[in-house]
C-alpha positions as CSV (number, residue, x, y, z in Angstrom):
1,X,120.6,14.0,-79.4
2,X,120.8,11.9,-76.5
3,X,123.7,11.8,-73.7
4,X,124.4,8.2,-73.2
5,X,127.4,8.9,-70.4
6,X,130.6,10.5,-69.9
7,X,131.6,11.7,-73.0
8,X,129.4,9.4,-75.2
9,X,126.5,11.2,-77.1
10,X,124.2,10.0,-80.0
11,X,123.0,12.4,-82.7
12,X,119.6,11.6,-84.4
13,X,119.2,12.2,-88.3
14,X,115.7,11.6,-89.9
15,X,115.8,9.0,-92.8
16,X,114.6,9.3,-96.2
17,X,115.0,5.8,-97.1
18,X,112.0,4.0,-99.0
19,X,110.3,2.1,-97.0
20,X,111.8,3.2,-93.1
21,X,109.2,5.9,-93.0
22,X,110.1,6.9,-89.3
23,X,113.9,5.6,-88.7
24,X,116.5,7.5,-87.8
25,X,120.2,7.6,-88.4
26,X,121.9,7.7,-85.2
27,X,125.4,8.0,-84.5
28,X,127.0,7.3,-81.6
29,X,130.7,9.7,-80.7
30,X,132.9,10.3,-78.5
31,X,136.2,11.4,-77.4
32,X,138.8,10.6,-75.0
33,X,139.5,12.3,-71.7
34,X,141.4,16.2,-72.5
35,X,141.2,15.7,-75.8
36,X,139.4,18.1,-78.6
37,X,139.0,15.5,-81.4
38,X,135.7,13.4,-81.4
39,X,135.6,10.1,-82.6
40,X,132.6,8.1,-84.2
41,X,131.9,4.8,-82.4
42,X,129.0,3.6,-84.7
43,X,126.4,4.6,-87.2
44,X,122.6,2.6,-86.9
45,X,119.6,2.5,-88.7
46,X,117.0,2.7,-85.5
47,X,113.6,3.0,-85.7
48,X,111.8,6.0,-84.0
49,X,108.8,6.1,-81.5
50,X,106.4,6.8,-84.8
51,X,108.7,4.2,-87.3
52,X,106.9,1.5,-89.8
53,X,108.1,-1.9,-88.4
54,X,106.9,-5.3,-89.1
55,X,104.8,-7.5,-87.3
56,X,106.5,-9.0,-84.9
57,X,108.0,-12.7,-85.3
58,X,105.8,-15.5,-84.6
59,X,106.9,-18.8,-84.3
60,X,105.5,-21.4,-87.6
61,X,103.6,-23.8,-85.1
62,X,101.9,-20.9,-83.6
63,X,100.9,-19.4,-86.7
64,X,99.5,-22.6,-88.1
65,X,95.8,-22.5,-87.7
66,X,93.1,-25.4,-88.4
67,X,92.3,-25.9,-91.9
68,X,96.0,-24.9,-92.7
69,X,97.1,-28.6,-94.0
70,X,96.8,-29.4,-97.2
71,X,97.5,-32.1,-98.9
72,X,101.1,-33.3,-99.3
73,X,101.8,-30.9,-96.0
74,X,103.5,-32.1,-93.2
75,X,103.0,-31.1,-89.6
76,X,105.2,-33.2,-87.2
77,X,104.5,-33.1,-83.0
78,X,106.5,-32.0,-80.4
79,X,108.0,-34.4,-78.7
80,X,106.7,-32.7,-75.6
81,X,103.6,-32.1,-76.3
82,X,100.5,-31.5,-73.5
83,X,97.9,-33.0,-75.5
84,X,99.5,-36.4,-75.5
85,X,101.5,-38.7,-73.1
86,X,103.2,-42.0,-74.0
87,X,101.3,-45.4,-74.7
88,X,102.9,-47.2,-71.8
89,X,101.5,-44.9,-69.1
90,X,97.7,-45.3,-68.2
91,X,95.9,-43.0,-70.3
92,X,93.6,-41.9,-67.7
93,X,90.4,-43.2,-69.8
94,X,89.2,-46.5,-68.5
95,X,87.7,-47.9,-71.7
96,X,90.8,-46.4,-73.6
97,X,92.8,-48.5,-71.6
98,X,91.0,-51.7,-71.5
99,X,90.7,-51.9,-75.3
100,X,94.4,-51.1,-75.9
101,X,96.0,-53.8,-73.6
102,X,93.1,-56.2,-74.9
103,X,94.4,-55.5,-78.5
104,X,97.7,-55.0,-77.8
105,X,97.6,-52.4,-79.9
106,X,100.5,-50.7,-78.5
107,X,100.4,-47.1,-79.8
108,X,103.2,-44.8,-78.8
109,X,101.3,-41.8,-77.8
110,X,97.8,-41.8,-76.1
111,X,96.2,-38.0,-75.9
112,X,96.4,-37.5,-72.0
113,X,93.5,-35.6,-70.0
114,X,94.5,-32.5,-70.9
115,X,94.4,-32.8,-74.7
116,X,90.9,-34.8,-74.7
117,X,90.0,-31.7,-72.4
118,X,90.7,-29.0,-74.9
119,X,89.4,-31.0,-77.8
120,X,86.0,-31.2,-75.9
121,X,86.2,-27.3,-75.3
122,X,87.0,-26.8,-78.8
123,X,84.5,-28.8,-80.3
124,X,81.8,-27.1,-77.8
125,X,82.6,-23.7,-78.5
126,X,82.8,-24.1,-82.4
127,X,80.7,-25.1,-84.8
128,X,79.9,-28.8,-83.3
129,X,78.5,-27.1,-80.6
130,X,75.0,-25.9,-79.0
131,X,75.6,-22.1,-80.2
132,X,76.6,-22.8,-83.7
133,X,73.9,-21.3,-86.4
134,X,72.4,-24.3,-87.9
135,X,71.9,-25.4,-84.0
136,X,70.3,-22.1,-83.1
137,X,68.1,-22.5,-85.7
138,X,67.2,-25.7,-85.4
139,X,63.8,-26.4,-83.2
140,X,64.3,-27.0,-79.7
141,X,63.8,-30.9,-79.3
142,X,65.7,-31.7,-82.3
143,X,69.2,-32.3,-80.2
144,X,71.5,-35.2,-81.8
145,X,72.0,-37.1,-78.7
146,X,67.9,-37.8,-79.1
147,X,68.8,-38.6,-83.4
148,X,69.2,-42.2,-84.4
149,X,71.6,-41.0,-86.6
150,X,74.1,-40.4,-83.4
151,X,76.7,-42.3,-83.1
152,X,78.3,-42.0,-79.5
153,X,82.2,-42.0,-79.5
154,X,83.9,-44.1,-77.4
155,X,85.9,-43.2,-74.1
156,X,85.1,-40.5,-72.0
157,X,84.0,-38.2,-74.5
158,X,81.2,-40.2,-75.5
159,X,78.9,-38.8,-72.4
160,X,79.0,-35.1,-74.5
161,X,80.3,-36.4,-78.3
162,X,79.2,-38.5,-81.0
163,X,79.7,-39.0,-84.8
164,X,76.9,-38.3,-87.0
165,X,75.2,-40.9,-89.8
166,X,72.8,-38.9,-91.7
167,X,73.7,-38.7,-95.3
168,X,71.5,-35.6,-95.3
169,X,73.1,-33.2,-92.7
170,X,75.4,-31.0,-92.9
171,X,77.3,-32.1,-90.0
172,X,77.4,-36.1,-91.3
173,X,80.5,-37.8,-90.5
174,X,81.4,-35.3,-88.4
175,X,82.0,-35.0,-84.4
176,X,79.1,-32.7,-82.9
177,X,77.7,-32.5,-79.2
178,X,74.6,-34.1,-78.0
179,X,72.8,-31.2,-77.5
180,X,74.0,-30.1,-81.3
181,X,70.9,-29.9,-83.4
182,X,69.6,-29.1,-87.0
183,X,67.1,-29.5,-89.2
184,X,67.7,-33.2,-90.2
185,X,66.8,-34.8,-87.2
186,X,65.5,-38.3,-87.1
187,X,62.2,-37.8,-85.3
188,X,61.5,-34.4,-87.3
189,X,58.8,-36.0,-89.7
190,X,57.0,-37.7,-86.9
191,X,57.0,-34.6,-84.8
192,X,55.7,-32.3,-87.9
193,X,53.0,-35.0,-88.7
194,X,51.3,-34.4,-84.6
195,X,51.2,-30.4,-85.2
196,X,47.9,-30.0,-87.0
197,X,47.5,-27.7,-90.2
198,X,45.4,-24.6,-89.9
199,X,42.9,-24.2,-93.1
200,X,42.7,-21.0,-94.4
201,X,39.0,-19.6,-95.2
202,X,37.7,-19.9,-98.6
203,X,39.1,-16.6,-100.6
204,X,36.5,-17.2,-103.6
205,X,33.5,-19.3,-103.7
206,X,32.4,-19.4,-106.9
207,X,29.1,-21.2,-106.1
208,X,27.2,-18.5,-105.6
209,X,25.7,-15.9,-108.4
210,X,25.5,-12.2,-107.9
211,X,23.2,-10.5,-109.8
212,X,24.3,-6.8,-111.4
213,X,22.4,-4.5,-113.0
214,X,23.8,-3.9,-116.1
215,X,22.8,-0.7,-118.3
216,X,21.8,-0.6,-122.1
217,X,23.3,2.2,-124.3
218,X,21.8,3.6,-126.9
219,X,21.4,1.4,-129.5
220,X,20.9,-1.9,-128.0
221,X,18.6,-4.7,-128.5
222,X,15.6,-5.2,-125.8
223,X,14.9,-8.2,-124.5
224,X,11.2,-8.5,-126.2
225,X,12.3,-7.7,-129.9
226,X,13.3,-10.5,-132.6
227,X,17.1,-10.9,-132.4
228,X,19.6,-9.5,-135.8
229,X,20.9,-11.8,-138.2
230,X,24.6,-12.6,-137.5
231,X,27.4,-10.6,-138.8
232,X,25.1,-7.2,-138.6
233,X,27.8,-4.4,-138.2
């Protein structure tokens, strides 16, 4: 039990509920000043230090992660959102800017600074990036901003990003770094052709004749007598 004031205790009783493995009962009583009879103020399921709880509650748009979406799902914005800032303000990207008012395209929201930032970071550290697997493996000269199958993106991202073209890689039509790299790079025939091939030395010549002594059991035919009809036994 547990002495909450003047007067005011709580008693502790171990559930046996299913499922509240480690809650407690607790009641709260009390009484009035002079007076012998005690009085209940209120009866809790609590949990205890050791008590099964859930996970605590985490917001839906925090829980979404990419890949989530499917088809037919909707994910709206925030109105307040860091990653973009209204169309009429500058967007901060020179060639962003230019094409928009040449166009008059007139978008509502632009992605500000700070959300073309942390896409750039994202796209680095995952699998567009220098330290994914297939770019690990991948020999060292064959980067995509050296492919002719990069296609730079537009903005200020396209100093670090492009798109790629190559029907043949596993990364085509998507948004990698230019010093991505894999296996399908443009220039990787003409760079294989330069290395030359080592020959291996010849395992088995069969030119050459070794003669072997073979011997004659007992029974056989010399060289010097008249050779057997065939189909002796």
């Amino acid at each position: 039990m547990i002495a909450e004031g003047d007067r005011v205790v709580t008693h502790f009783f171990e559930s046996h509920l299913d499922g509240y493995r480690g809650w407690r009962w607790a009641v709260t009583v009390t009484r009035v000043p002079r007076s012998r009879h005690v009085t209940i103020c209120e009866i809790v399921l609590l949990p205890g230090p050791d008590a099964l709880l859930a996970p605590g509650w985490v917001p839906w748009n925090e829980r979404v992660q990419p890949g989530d979406l499917g088809v037919g799902d909707l994910m709206p914005t925030a109105p307040d959102d860091d990653r973009l800032t209204p169309g009429y303000v500058l967007s901060d990207d020179a060639a962003v800017e230019e094409v928009s008012w040449e166009l008059g395209l007139g978008r509502s929201r632009v992605m500000s600074q700070d959300g073309r930032m942390e896409t750039a970071q994202r796209w680095y550290d995952g699998d567009a990036g220098p330290e994914a697997p297939i770019s690990a493996a991948a020999p060292r000269n064959a980067r995509c901003g050296t492919c002719g199958f990069y296609l730079p993106l537009a903005g200020s991202l396209r100093q670090m990003f492009g798109v790629c073209g190559n029907l043949y890689a596993p990364d085509d039509g998507r948004a990698v770094s230019a010093d991505h790299g894999c296996g399908a790079h443009s220039e990787a025939l003409l760079a294989g052709a330069e290395q030359p091939v080592d020959e291996l030395p010849t395992v088995y010549d069969d030119s050459e004749v070794e003669a072997v002594a073979v011997s004659r059991g007992h029974g056989s035919v010399e060289s010097g007598e008249p050779g057997e009809d065939y189909g002796h036994s």
